[in-house]
N, C-alpha and C positions, 0 to 999 in steps of 0.2 A: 652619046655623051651628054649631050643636051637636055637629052630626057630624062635623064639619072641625077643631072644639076636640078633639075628642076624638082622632081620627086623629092629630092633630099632637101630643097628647101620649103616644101610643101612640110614635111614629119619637124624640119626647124621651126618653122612659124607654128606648129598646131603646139611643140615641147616648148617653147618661149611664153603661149600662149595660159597652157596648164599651170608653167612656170608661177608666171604670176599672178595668175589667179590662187594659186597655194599661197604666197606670200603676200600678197598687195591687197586682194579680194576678200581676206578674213574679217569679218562681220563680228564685233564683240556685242554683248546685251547692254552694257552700262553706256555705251553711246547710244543707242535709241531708245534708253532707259531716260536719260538726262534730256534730249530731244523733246520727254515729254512732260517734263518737271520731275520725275519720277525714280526714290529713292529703292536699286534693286539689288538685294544686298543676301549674306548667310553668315549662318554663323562661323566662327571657325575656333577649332578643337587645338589646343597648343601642341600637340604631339606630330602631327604631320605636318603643322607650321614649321616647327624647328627641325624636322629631319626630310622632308617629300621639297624639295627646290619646284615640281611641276604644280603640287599646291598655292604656291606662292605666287607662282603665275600666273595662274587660273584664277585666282582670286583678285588679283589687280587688273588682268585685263576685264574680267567679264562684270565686276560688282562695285558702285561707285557707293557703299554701305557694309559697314561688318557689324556682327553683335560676338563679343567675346562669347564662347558656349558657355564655360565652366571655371574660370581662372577669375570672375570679379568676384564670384559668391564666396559668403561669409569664411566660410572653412577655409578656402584656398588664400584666398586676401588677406583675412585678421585669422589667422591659426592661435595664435597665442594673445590674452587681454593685453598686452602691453607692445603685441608686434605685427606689423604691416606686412606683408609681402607682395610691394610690387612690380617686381621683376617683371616676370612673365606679361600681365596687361600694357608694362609700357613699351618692351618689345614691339606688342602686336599695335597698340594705337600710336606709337613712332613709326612703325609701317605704314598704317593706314594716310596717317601725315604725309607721309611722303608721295604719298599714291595719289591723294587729293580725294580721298576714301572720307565719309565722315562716322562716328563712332555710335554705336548702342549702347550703355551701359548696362546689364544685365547679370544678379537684380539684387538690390540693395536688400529688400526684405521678403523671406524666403521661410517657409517652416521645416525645410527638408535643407541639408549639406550646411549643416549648422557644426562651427567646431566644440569639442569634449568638455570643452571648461562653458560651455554655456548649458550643454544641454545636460552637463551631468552634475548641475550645482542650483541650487534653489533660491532666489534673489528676491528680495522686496520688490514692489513695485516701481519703487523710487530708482532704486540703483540699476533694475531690468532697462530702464525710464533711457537711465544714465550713458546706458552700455551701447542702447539702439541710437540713440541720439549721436553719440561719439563715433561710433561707425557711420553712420550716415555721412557724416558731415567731415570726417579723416576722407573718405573715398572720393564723394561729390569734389570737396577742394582742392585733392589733388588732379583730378582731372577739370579741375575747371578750365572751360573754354575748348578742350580737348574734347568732350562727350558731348554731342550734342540733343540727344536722350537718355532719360534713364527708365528703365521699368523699376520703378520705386519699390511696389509690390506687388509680389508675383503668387496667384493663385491663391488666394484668402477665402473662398469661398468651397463650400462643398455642392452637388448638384440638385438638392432639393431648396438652396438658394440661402440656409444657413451658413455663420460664419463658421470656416473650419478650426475644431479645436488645435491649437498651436502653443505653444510657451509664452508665445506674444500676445496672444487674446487670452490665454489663462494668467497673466500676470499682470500685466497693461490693462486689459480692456479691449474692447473694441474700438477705443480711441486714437490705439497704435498705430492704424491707418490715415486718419486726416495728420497727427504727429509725423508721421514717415517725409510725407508730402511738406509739409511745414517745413521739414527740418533740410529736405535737399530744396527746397524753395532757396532758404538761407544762404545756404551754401555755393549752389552757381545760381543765380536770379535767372541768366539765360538763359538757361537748359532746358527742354520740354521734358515735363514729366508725365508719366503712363502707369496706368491701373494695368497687367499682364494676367490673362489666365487663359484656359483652352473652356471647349465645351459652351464658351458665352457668342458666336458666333449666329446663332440663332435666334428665336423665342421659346424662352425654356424658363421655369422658376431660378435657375441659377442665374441665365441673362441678364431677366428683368433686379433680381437685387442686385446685381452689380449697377444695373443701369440706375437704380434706384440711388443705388449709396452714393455715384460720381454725379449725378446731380445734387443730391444735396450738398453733396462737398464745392462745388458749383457757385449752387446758389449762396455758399456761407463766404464766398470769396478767397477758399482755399486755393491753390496754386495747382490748376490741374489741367494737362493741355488734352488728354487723351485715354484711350483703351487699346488694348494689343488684344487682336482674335490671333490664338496660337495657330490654329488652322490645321492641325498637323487628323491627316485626313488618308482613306481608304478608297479603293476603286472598289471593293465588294458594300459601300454602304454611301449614297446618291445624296449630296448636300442639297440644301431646297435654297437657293441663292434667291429668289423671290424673296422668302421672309431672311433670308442674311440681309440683303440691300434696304430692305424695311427697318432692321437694325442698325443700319447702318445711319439710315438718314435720321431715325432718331437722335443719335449721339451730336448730328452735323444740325439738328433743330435747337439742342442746348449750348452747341459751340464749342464742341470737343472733337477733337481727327480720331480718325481709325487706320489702325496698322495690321497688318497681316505682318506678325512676328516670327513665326515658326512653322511654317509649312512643311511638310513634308506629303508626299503620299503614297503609301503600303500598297503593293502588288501582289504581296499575297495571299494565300487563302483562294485562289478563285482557279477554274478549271479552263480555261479561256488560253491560248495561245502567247507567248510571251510578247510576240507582234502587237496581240489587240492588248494586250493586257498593259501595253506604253501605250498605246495609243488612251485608251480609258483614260490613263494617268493625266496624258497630256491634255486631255479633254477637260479633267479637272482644273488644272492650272491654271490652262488657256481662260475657262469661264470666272477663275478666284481673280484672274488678275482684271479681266475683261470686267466686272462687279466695281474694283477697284476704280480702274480707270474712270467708270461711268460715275462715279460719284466725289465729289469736289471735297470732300476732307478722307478722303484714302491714297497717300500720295506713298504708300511704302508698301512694298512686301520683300519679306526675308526666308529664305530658306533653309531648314535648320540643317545647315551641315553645307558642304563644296561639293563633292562625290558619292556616290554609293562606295566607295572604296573605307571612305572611314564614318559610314552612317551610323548614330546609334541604333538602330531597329532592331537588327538581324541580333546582337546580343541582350538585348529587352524584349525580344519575343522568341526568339531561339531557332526562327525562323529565315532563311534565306529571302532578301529582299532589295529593292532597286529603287528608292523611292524619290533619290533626285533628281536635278537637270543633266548631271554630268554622270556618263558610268567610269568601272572601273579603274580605267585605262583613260581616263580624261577625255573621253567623244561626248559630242555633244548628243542627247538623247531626242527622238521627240519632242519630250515638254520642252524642251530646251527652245525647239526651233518653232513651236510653237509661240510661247509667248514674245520669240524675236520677232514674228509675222505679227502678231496683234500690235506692237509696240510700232512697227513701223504702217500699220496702217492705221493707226490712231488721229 
C-alpha cells in the first residue's frame, strides 16, 4: 500500500510539474524583446484581426510593435476625395493601446493601392500638390501621438537606382518626397519618420540613391529619422550581411536608424527537407536580427504578417509556403525559438 502511495505521488509531482511548466513557464518574444531595448513587432492583416480571437492573442503576447498591413494606405483610409475611413486602423491602434503595443504607420505615400478618382483623373500640379498634402496631414493628425512611426514613403525608387515613374513624380516632381516628409513633419513634430523600400538592404545602384537622396534630405534639415530595409528574403538565395551591416553603419555615420520593416522568408523552391529547409529559415532570422542587435541604430524588426496561416506569399507566388515565426496552428517554429535564444543571450 505504501508503495502505490508512493508511486502515485511520484506521477503527481512529475503531472503538477508539466502542469506548470505549460502554464507558468511560457517564454513570450516581446519580454526578451524589450529586455533589450528592442522593438519586435508584424504586421497585421484586419481580416483575421476581426474574426481569428487566437490572432489576437498571439499578437499581444508575443510583439511589443504592430505596422497596420493594408488598412492605412490611400485606397483603404481616403476611398473617396472628401471621405476618411478610419474604422478599421482605430480598432487595431485602440488594441495596440491597450496592449502597451506601440504603432507603425504604413505608408502615407504609395504609387500602387491608390483609390479611382486619383488615378483615373488628371490634376495640375498645384491641386495633385493639394491632395498629397491634405492626406498626409488628415492621417498624421489623426493619429497624432498614437503612431509613433510612419513610413512616409514607400518604395520610390526603381532598381537601377532611378526614380520610379508614379503620378507623383509625373505631376509633382521629384520633390514630392522631401514635401511628403515636410508635410508629416507638420503634422505630428514627434513622430519618427522613414524612407521604406525592399531590395536597399544591400550595396546596389538602388541602395546607394536612396542612401544618397536621405542624406541630402539630411543635410537640408528636412525631418527625417530613418530607412526601413523590407527584408522580406529566401532561403534558396544567401543575404551577404557583411555588406548589409556596412549599410547599415553608413545610415548610423549620418544619424539616421535602420529598421527591418518586413521580413518575411520563402521556403520554397528548394529540394532540401522541410526539417532543414526551417532550419535555413531560422538561420536567416537568427543572423538579420543578430546584424541588428550588433549595431546601435537598428533597434526594430517586423515581420510581415503573425502566421503562415494568413501569409501573403503562397497567393503572390502561387506557391505553398511557411515563411513566419508562427505556423498554421499558432506553434512556435524554429525561427521563432531562434531569435528568442539570441535575444536572451544578448
Amino acid at each position: 500500500m505504501k508503495k502505490k502511495i508512493f508511486l502515485f505521488s511520484v506521477l503527481l509531482l512529475f503531472f503538477m510539474f508539466f502542469l506548470f511548466k505549460s502554464f507558468y513557464g511560457k517564454h513570450y518574444l516581446r519580454e526578451v524583446a524589450s529586455k533589450n531595448n528592442f522593438l519586435i513587432g508584424a504586421s497585421v492583416s484586419s481580416s483575421p484581426f476581426l474574426k481569428d480571437e487566437q490572432y489576437k492573442i498571439t499578437l499581444k503576447n508575443e510583439f511589443n510593435l504592430l505596422t497596420i498591413e493594408d488598412d492605412m494606405k490611400f485606397a483603404r483610409i481616403h476611398p473617396q476625395r472628401n471621405t476618411y475611413n478610419f474604422l478599421i486602423p482605430d480598432l487595431i491602434v485602440e488594441f495596440a493601446e491597450e496592449n502597451e503595443m506601440k504603432v507603425r504607420g504604413h505608408t502615407l505615400v504609395w504609387h500602387a493601392t491608390l483609390p479611382d478618382w486619383i488615378k483615373d483623373k488628371k490634376y495640375t500640379k498645384e491641386e495633385l500638390s493639394s491632395i498629397l498634402k491634405s492626406h498626409i496631414q488628415t492621417v498624421v493628425s489623426h493619429y497624432k501621438g498614437k503612431v509613433y512611426t510612419w513610413d512616409v514613403v514607400n518604395e520610390a525608387y526603381n532598381d537601377d537606382g532611378t526614380l520610379r515613374d508614379n503620378i507623383w513624380l509625373r505631376t509633382i516632381g521629384p520633390e514630392y518626397i522631401e514635401l511628403a516628409f515636410q508635410w508629416a513633419h507638420e503634422a505630428d513634430p514627434n513622430a519618427l519618420l522613414f524612407y521604406n523600400d525592399y531590395s536597399n538592404e544591400g550595396l546596389n545602384q538602388k541602395s546607394d540613391a536612396i542612401f544618397e537622396m536621405l542624406k541630402s534630405l539630411k543635410k537640408r534639415g528636412v525631418s527625417i529619422d530613418g530607412v526601413g530595409f523590407q527584408m522580406h528574403s529566401s532561403i534558396t538565395y544567401e543575404k551577404n550581411y557583411e555588406v548589409i551591416k556596412e549599410n547599415i553603419k553608413r545610415y548610423k555615420d549620418i544619424g539616421l536608424e535602420v529598421h527591418i520593416t518586413e521580413m518575411d522568408v520563402k521556403i520554397q523552391h528548394s529540394n532540401k527537407s522541410q526539417k532543414e529547409r526551417l532550419q535555413q529559415q531560422a538561420e536567416m532570422y537568427s543572423k538579420t536580427l543578430k546584424l541588428c542587435l550588433s549595431s546601435s541604430n537598428c533597434s526594430s524588426l517586423v515581420t510581415w504578417g503573425v502566421t503562415d496561416k494568413y501569409s501573403w506569399i503562397p497567393n503572390f507566388t502561387g506557391e505553398e509556403d511557411s515563411p513566419l515565426l508562427f505556423d498554421e496552428k499558432y506553434r512556435a517554429k524554429p525561427s521563432y525559438e531562434a531569435i528568442y535564444k539570441l535575444f536572451q543571450e544578448n
